[in-house]
C-alpha positions as CSV (number, residue, x, y, z in Angstrom):
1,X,91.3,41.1,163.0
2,X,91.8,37.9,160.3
3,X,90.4,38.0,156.7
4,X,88.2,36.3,155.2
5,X,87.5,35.9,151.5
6,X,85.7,33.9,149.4
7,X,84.3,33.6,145.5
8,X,82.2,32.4,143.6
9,X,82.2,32.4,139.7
10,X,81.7,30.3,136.7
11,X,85.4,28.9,136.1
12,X,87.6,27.1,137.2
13,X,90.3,29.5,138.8
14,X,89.0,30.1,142.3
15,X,92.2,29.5,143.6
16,X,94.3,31.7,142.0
17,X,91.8,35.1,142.4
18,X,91.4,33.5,146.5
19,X,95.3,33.8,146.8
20,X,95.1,37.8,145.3
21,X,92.6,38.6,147.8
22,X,94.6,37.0,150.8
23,X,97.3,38.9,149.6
24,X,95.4,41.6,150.0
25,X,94.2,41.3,153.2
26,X,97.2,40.1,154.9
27,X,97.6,43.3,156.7
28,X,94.7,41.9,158.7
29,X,96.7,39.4,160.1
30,X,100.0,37.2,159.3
31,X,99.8,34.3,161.5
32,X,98.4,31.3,159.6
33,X,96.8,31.5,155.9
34,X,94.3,28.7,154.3
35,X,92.0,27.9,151.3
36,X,89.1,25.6,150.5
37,X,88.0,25.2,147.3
38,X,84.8,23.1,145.8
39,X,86.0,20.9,142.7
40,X,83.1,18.3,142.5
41,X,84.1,16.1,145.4
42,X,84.4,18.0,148.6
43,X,85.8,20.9,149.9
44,X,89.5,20.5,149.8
45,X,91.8,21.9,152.6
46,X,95.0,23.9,152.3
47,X,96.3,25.8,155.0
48,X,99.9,26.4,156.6
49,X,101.1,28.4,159.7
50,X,103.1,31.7,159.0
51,X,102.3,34.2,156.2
52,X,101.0,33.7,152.8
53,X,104.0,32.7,151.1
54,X,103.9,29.6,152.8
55,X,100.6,28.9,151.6
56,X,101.9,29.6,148.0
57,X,104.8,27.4,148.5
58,X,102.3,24.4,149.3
59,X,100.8,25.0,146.0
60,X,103.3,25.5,144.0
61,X,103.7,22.2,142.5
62,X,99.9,21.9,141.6
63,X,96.8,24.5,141.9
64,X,93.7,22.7,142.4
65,X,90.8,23.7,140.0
66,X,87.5,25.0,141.2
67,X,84.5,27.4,140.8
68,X,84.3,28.2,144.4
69,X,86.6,28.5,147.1
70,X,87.2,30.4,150.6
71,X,90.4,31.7,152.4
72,X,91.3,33.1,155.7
73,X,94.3,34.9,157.0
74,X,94.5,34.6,160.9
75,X,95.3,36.7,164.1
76,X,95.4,34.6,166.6
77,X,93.4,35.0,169.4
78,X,92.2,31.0,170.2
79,X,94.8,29.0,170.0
80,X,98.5,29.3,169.1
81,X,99.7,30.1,165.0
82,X,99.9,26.2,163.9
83,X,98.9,24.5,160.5
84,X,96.5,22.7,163.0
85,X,95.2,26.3,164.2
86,X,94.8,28.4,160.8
87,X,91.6,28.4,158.8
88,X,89.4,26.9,157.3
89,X,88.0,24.3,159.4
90,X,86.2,20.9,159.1
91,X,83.9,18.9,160.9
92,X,84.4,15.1,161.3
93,X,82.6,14.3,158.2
94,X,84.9,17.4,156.0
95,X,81.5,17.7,154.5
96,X,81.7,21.6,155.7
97,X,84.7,24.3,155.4
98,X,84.4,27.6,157.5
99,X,86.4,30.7,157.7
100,X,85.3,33.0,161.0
101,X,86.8,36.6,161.9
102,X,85.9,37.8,165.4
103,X,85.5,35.6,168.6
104,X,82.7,33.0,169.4
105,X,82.1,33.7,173.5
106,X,80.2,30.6,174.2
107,X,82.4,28.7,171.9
108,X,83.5,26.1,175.3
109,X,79.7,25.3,176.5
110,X,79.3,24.0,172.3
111,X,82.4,22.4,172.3
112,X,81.8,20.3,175.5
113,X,78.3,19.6,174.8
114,X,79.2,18.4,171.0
115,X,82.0,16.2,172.4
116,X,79.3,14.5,174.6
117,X,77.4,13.7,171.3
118,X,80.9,12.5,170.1
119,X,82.9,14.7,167.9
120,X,86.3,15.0,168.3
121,X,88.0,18.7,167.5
122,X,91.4,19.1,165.9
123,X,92.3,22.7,166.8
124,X,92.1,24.7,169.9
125,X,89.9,27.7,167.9
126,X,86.7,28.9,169.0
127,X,85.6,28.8,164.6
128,X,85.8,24.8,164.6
129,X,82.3,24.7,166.9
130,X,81.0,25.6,163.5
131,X,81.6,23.5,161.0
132,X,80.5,20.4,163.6
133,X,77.1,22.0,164.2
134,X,76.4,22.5,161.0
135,X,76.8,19.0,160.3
136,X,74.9,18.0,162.6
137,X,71.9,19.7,161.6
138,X,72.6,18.7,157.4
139,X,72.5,14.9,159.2
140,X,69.3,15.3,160.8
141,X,68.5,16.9,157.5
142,X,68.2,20.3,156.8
143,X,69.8,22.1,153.8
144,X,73.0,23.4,153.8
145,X,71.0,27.2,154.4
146,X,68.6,25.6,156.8
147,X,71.7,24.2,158.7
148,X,73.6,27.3,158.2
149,X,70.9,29.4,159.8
150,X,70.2,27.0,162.7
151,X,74.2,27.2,163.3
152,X,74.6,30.9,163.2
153,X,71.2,31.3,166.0
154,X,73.3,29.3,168.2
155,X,76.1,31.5,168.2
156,X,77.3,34.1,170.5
157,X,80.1,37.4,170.3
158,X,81.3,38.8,167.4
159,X,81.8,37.2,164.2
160,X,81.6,37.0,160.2
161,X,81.7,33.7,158.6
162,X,81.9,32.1,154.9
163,X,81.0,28.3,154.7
164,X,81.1,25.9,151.5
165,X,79.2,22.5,151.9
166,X,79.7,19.2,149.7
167,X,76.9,19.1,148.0
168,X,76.1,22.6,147.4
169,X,77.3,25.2,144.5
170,X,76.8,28.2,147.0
171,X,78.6,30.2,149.7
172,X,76.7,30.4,152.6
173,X,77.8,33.8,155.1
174,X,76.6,36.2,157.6
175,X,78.3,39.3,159.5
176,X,77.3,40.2,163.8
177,X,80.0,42.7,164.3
178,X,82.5,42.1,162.4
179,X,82.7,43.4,159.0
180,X,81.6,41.6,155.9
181,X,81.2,43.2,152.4
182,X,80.4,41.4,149.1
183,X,82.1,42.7,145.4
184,X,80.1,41.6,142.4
185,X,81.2,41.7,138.9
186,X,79.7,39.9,135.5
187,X,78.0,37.1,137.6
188,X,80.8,36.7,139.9
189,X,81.1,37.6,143.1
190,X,83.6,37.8,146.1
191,X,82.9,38.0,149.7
192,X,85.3,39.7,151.7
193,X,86.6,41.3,155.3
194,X,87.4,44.0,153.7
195,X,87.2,45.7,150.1
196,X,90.8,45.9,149.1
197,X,90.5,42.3,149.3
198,X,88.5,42.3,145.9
199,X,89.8,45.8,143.8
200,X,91.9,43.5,141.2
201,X,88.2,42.2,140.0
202,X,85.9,44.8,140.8
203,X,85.0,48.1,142.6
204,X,81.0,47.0,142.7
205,X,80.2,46.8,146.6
206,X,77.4,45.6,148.6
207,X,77.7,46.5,151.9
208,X,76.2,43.8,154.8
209,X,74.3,44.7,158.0
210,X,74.9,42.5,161.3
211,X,72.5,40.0,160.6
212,X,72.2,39.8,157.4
213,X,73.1,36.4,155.6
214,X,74.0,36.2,151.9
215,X,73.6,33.2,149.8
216,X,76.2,33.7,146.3
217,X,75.9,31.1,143.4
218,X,77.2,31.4,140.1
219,X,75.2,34.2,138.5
220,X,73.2,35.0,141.4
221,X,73.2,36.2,145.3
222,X,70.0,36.5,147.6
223,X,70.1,38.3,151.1
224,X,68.3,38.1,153.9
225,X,68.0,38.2,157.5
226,X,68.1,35.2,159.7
227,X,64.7,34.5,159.5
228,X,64.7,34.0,156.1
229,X,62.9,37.6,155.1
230,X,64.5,39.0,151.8
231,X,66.2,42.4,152.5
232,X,67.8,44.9,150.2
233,X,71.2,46.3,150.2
234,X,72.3,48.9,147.6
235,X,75.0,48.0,145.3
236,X,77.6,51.0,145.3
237,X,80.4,52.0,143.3
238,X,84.0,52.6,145.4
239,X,86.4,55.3,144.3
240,X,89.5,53.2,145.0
241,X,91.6,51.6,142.4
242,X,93.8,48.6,142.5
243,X,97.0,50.9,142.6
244,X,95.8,52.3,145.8
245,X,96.1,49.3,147.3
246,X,99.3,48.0,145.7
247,X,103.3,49.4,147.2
248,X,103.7,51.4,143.9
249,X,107.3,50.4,143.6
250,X,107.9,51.3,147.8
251,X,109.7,49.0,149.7
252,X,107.2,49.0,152.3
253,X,103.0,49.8,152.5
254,X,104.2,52.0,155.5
255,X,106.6,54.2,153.2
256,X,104.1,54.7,150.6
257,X,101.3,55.5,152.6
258,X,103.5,58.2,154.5
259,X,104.8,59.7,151.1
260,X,100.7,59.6,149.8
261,X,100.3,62.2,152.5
262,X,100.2,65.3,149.9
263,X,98.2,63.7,148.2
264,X,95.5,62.5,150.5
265,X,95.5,65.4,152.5
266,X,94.2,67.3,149.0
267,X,91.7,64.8,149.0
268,X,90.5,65.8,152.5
269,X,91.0,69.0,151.6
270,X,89.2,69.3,148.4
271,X,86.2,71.6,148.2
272,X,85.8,71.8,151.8
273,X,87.6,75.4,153.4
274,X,88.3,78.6,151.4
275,X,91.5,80.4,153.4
276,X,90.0,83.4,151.8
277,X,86.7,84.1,153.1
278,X,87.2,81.8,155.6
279,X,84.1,79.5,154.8
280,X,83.9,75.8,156.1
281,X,81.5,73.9,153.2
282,X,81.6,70.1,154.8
283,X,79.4,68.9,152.3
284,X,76.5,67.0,154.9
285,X,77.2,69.1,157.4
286,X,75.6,72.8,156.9
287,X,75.6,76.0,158.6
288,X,73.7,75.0,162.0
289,X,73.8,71.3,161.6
290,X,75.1,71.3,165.2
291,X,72.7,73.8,167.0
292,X,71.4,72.4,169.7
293,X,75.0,70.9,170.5
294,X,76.3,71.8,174.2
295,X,78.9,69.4,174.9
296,X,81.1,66.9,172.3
297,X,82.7,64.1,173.8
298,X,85.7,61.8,170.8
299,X,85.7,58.2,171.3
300,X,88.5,56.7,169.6
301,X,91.5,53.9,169.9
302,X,95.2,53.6,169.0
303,X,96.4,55.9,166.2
304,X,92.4,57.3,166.1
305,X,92.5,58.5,169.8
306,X,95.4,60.6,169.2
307,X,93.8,62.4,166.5
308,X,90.9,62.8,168.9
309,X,92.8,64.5,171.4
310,X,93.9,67.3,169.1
311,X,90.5,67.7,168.1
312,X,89.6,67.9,171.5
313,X,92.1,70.9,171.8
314,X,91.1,72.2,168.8
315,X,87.4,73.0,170.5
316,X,88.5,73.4,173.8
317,X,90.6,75.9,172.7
318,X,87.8,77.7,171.1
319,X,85.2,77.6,173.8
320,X,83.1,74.3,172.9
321,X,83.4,71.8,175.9
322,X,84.9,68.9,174.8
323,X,86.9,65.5,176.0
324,X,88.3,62.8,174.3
325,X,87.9,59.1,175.7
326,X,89.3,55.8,175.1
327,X,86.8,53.9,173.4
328,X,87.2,50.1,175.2
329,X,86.6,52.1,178.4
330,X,84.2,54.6,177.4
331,X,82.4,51.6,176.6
332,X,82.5,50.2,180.4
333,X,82.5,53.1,182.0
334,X,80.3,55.9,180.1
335,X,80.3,59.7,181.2
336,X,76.8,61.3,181.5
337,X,74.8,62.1,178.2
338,X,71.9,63.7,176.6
339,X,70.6,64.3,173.7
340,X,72.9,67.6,173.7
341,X,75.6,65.7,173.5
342,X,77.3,65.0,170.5
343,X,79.7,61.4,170.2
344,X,81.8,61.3,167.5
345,X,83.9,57.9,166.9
346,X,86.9,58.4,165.2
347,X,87.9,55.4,163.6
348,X,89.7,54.5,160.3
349,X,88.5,51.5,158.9
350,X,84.6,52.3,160.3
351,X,84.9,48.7,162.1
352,X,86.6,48.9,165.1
353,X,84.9,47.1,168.1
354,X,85.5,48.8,171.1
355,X,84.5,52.4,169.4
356,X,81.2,50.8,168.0
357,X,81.0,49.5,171.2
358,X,81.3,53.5,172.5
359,X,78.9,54.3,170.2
360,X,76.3,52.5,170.8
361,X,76.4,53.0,174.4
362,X,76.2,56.9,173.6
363,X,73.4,56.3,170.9
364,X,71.2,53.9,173.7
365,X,71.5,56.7,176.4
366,X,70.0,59.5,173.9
367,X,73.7,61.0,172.4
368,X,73.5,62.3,168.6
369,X,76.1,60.0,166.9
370,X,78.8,61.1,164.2
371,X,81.6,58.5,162.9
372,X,84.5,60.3,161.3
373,X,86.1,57.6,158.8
374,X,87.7,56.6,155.6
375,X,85.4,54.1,154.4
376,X,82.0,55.0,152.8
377,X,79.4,52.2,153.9
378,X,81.6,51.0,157.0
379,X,79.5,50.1,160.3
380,X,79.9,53.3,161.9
381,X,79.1,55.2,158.8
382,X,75.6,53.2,158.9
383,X,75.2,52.9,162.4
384,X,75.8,56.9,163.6
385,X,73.3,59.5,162.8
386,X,75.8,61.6,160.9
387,X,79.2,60.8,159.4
388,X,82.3,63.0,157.5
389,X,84.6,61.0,155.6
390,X,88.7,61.7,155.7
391,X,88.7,60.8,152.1
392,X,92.5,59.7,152.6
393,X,92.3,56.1,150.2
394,X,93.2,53.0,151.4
395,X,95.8,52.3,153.7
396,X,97.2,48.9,154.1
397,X,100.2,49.4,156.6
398,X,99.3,48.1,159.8
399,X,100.3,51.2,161.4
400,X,98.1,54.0,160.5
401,X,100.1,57.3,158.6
402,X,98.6,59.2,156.3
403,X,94.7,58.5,158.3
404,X,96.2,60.6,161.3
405,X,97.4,63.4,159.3
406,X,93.8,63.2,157.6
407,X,91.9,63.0,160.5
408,X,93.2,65.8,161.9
409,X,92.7,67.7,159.6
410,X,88.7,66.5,159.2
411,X,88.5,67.3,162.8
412,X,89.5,70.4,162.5
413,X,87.2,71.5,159.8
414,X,84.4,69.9,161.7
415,X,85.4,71.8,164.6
416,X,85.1,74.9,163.2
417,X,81.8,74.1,162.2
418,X,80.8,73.3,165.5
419,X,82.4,76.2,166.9
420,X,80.1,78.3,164.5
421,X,77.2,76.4,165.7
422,X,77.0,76.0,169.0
423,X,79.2,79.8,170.2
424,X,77.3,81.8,167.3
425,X,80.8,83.1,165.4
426,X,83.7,81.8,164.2
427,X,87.0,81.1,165.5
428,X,89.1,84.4,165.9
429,X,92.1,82.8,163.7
430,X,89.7,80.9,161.3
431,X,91.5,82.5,157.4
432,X,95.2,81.6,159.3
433,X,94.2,78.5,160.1
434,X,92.5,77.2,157.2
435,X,95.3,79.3,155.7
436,X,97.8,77.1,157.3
437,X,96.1,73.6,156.3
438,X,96.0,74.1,152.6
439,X,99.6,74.8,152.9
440,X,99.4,71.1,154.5
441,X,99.8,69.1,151.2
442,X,102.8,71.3,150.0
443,X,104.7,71.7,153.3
444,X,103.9,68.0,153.7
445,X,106.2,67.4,150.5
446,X,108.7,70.1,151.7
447,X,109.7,67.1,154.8
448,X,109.5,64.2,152.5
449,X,112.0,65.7,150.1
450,X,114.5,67.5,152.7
451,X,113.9,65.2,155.9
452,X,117.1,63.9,158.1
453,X,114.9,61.4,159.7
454,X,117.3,58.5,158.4
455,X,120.5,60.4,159.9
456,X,118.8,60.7,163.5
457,X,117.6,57.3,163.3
458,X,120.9,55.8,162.7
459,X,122.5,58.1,165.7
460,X,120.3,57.1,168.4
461,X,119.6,53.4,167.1
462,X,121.5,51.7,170.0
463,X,119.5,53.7,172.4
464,X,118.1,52.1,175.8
465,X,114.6,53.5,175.2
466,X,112.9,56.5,173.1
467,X,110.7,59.2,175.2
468,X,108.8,61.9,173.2
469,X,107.4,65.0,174.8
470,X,104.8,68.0,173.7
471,X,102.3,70.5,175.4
472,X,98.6,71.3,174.4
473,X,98.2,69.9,170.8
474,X,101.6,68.9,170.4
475,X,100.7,66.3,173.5
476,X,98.7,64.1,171.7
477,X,101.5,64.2,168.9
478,X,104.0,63.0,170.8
479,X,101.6,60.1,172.1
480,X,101.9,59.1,168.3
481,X,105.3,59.3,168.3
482,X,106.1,57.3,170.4
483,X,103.0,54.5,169.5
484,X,104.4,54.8,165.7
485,X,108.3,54.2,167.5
486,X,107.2,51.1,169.4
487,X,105.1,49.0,167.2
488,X,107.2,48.6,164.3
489,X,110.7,48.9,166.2
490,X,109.9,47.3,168.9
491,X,111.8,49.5,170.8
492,X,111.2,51.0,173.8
493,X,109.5,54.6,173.9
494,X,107.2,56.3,175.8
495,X,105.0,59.9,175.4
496,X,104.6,62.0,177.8
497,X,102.9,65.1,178.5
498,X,105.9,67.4,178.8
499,X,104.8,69.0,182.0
500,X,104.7,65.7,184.0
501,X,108.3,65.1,183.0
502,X,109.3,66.0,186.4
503,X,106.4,64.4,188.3
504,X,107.8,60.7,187.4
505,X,109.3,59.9,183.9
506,X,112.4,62.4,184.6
507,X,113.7,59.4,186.5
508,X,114.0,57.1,183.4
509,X,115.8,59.9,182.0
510,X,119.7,58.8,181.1
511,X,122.6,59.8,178.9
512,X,120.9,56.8,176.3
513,X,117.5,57.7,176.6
514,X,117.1,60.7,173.9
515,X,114.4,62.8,174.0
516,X,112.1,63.9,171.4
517,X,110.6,67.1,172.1
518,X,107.7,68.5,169.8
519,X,107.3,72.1,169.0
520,X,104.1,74.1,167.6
521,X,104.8,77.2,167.8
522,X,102.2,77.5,171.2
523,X,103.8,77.2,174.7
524,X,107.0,76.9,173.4
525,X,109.1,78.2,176.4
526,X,107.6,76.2,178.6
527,X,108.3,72.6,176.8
528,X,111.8,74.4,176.4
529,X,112.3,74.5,179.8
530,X,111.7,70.7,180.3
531,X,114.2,70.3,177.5
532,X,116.8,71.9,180.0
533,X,115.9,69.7,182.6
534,X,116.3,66.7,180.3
535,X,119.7,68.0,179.3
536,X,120.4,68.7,182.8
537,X,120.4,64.8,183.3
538,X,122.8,64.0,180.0
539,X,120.0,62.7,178.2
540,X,120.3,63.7,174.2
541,X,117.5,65.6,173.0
542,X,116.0,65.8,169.0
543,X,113.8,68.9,168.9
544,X,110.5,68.9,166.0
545,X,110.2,72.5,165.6
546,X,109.5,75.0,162.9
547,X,113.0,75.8,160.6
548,X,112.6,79.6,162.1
549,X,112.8,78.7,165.9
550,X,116.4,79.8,166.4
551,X,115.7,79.4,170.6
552,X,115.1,75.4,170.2
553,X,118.0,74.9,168.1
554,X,120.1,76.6,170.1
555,X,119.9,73.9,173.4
556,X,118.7,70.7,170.8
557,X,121.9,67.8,170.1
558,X,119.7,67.8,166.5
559,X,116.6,69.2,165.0
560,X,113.6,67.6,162.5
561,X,112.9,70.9,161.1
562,X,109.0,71.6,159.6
563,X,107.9,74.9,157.5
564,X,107.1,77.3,159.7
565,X,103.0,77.5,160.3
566,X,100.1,77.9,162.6
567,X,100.5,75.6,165.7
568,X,97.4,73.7,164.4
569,X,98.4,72.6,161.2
570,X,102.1,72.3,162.8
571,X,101.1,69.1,164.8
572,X,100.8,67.3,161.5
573,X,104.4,68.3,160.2
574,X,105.7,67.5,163.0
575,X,103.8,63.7,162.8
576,X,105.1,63.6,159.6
577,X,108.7,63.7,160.6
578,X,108.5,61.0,163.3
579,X,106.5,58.7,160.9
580,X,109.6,58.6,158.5
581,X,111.9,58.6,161.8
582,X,110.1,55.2,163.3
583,X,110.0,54.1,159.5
584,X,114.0,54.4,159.3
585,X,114.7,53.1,163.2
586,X,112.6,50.1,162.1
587,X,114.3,49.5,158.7
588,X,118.0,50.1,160.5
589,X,116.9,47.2,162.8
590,X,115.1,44.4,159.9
591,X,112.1,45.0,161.3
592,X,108.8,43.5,159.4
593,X,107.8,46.9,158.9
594,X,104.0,45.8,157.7
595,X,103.5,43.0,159.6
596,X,104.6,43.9,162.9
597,X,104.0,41.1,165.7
598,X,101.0,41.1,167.4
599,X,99.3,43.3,165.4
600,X,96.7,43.8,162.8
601,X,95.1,46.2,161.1
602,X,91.1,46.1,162.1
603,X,90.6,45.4,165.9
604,X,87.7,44.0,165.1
605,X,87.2,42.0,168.7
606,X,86.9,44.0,171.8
């Protein structure tokens, strides 16, 4: 959650580059925006409540000059969204500004005991403990990087943070859980939450460890750890480009990122499976990489977890014991492991905090570790013994598209590798399946160019609530569904196993609830029979199901038609068509498509 940013360079135009990069980030949250920026006398302070344009509009009339400067997009989670609330923050001297991402826990036991030595606090955040402390240590005093460090030992939780001082030329910052990466370019440099934040000025990374702390002057940058011991971080080159980031002429991130699915899922593709011969070439991941392997257990959240669970059927279904677990309560509650177990963390960004959480647990109790991602250098890409990268660009919509149809796909191809591994053959149906998802980027197009998901949309939009149903790996589908359906309609909708239709839901079940029921091809006449129990009750159903399946259409009020495939790859179709339907429900009603309520992109606090 939030972003942080912050640069450092040799003129005078801090400002304007700061503003690009909280542009940037704003899919990390919307709340409350703010600058800082170092002009010779002071830090000076702007920062509004509500999204970046508001922080623009307070500019408008003059930009102040400066070499160095930090900004901070907020998600709330101390405190309300208020001018008073939004980053950076001050001490009572405004000798210090600090921008924080993540949540200090022992924030109230600082605050109480620095308002017995007399400071008073202006915000309700946990972030503003900071800037006091540090103060108080530059008054007794230490340097600004002596009272940095002192500051940051006294902290507990999760947090990175970016601090300018009065009387220093140099950005002081330091990551514990949440992410922090530095982009460097010419003698400039930017510090940042996350690395679309800096592609309009460079694609030159440096990736931070918890614990490291980075000291960035004009020309120069020093890490170390908090004891002051130099350490050294390579310096890498990323393969996205600025236009990856941007809407390319879309109206929305969301509608972009769900038309780049052909194109990312060739990415993911590329090199990796030959439908032929029916050869799986992950390129870290060779033939008996996983012997030794006797059980896998997916730790995921959100959009990530349902891509799990189809993963989880795709090795279950091919002999390899396997379960899939909410991260936040693996993390609480952790089955039994050994060190034949293999965890793998499915998570987009590589930062999420409850699946590092997951993790880590596994890793401490013996597990082997793999993080399945889209961002080269992330935490869990460090952290986990092994990792396989989606390869599906950046995505900046807040709710995830073309990662799930990645993922998927990734899993799959790492299940089959696994399968080979750990049974001693390959899947019975390996050259249709791998068949099946190179056909992916093509059939992919074949629903963006023919789709009717606007038309449904606009027939149902006045519906009391949305239910979406599936068996086996069409389940886990429908969970997405209905999570894409809610969070940026805000409408009603619910998934459901479509076997425990009749031990509960079928009560919610009315002439304005419609019913989306996923086909794959596997099962089918079983999830058609809970369709004519649905219809039984006057409830409208929408069937997903392949353009051949006469039987569906027959009893369906409407039909989202896919290419015909193998029930594997058909998941993903089928995903694909109630993207664009929640994308069109959501545009019907005005929704902020990107910036839905609530929510950000990186849950980067447990």
């Amino acid at each position: 959650m939030c972003g942080i940013i912050a640069r450092v360079g040799e003129t005078d135009d801090a400002v304007d580059e700061l503003l690009v990069g909280l542009e940037n980030l704003e899919y990390r949250g919307y709340d409350s925006a703010g600058l800082a920026v170092k002009n010779g006398s002071g830090p000076t302070v702007f920062k509004r409540e509500g999204q970046i344009s508001r922080l623009k509009d307070l500019l408008a009339d003059e930009v102040p000059a400066g070499e160095l400067g930090i900004g901070h997009t907020r998600w709330s989670t101390h405190g309300p969204p208020t001018d008073e609330n939004a980053h950076p923050h001050t001490g009572c001297s405004e000798r210090v500004a600090v921008v924080h991402n993540g949540i200090i826990e022992n924030y109230e036991s600082l605050r109480t005991e620095l308002r017995q030595r007399g400071h008073e606090f202006e915000s309700d955040t946990d972030t503003e403990v900071i800037p006091h402390l540090v103060e108080e240590h530059l008054a007794s005093g230490a340097t600004p990087e002596e009272a940095f460090r002192m500051t940051v030992r006294r902290l507990s939780g999760s947090y990175a943070v970016a601090m300018l001082v009065d009387e220093s030329d140099a950005i002081y910052a330091t990551r514990s859980g949440s992410p922090l990466v530095v982009g460097v370019r010419d003698g400039k440099y930017f510090l940042a939450s996350d690395v679309p934040a800096f592609l309009d000025f460079t694609d030159e990374v440096i990736y931070l460890d918890d614990g490291d702390v980075v000291v960035v002057r004009p020309g120069k940058h020093e890490i170390t750890n908090l004891e002051g011991r130099s350490v050294e971080r390579q310096t890498k080159t990323v393969d996205w480009n600025p236009e990856d980031a941007g809407k390319g002429g879309y109206d929305h991130y969301m509608l972009k990122e769900i038309h780049e699915q052909p194109t990312s899922l060739r990415q993911t593709l590329r090199g990796r499976a030959d439908p032929v011969t029916g050869d799986i070439t992950l390129e870290d991941f060779p033939s008996g990489t996983f012997d030794g392997v006797r059980r896998v257990q997916l730790v995921a959240c959100g959009t990530s977890y349902h891509a799990g669970l189809v993963g989880n059927q795709f090795l279950g279904s091919r002999g390899v014991p396997a379960q899939t677990f909410l991260a936040s309560e693996y993390a609480v509650s952790p089955p039994p492991v050994d060190d034949s177990t293999l965890v793998v963390g499915v998570t987009q960004s590589g930062e999420t905090a409850d699946t590092l959480s997951a993790l880590r647990r596994a890793n401490a109790a013996g597990a082997r570790t793999l993080a399945v991602t889209n961002v080269v250098g992330s935490t869990a890409a460090r952290e986990c013994d092994d990792a396989l990268f989606i390869r599906a660009g950046p995505e900046i919509g807040v709710a995830a598209t073309k990662t799930f149809s990645s993922q998927v796909v990734s899993l799959s191809l790492l299940g089959e590798r696994i399968v080979r591994d750990t049974t001693g053959h390959r899947s019975d149906d390996v050259e249709s399946v791998l068949s099946a998802l190179s056909d992916l980027p093509d059939n992919v197009q074949r629903i963006l160019d023919y789709t009717k998901a606007h038309r449904i949309a606009k027939r149902y939009r006045d519906s009391e609530a949305y239910f979406f149903i599936g068996r086996g790996s069409a389940f886990p589908v429908a969970l997405e569904g209905a999570l894409k359906f809610k969070e940026i309609s805000y409408e009603h909708a619910e998934g459901f196993a479509a076997g425990e239709l009749k031990h509960g839901p079928l009560a919610l079940v009315t002439p304005t609830t419609p019913v989306f029921a996923v086909f794959n091809g596997r099962n089918d006449e079983k999830t058609l029979s809970n369709v004519k129990e649905v219809e039984a009750r006057g409830a409208p159903v929408v069937a997903v199901a392949s353009d051949e399946n006469e039987a569906v259409a027959q009893y369906a009020d409407d039909v989202l038609t896919i290419p015909d495939t193998h029930p594997d790859a058909a998941g993903v179709l089928a995903n694909v068509q109630l993207q664009l339907l929640s994308y069109h429900a959501a545009e019907l009603l005005d929704r902020p498509i990107d910036k839905p309520r609530n929510l950000a992109k990186s849950v980067t606090v447990e």
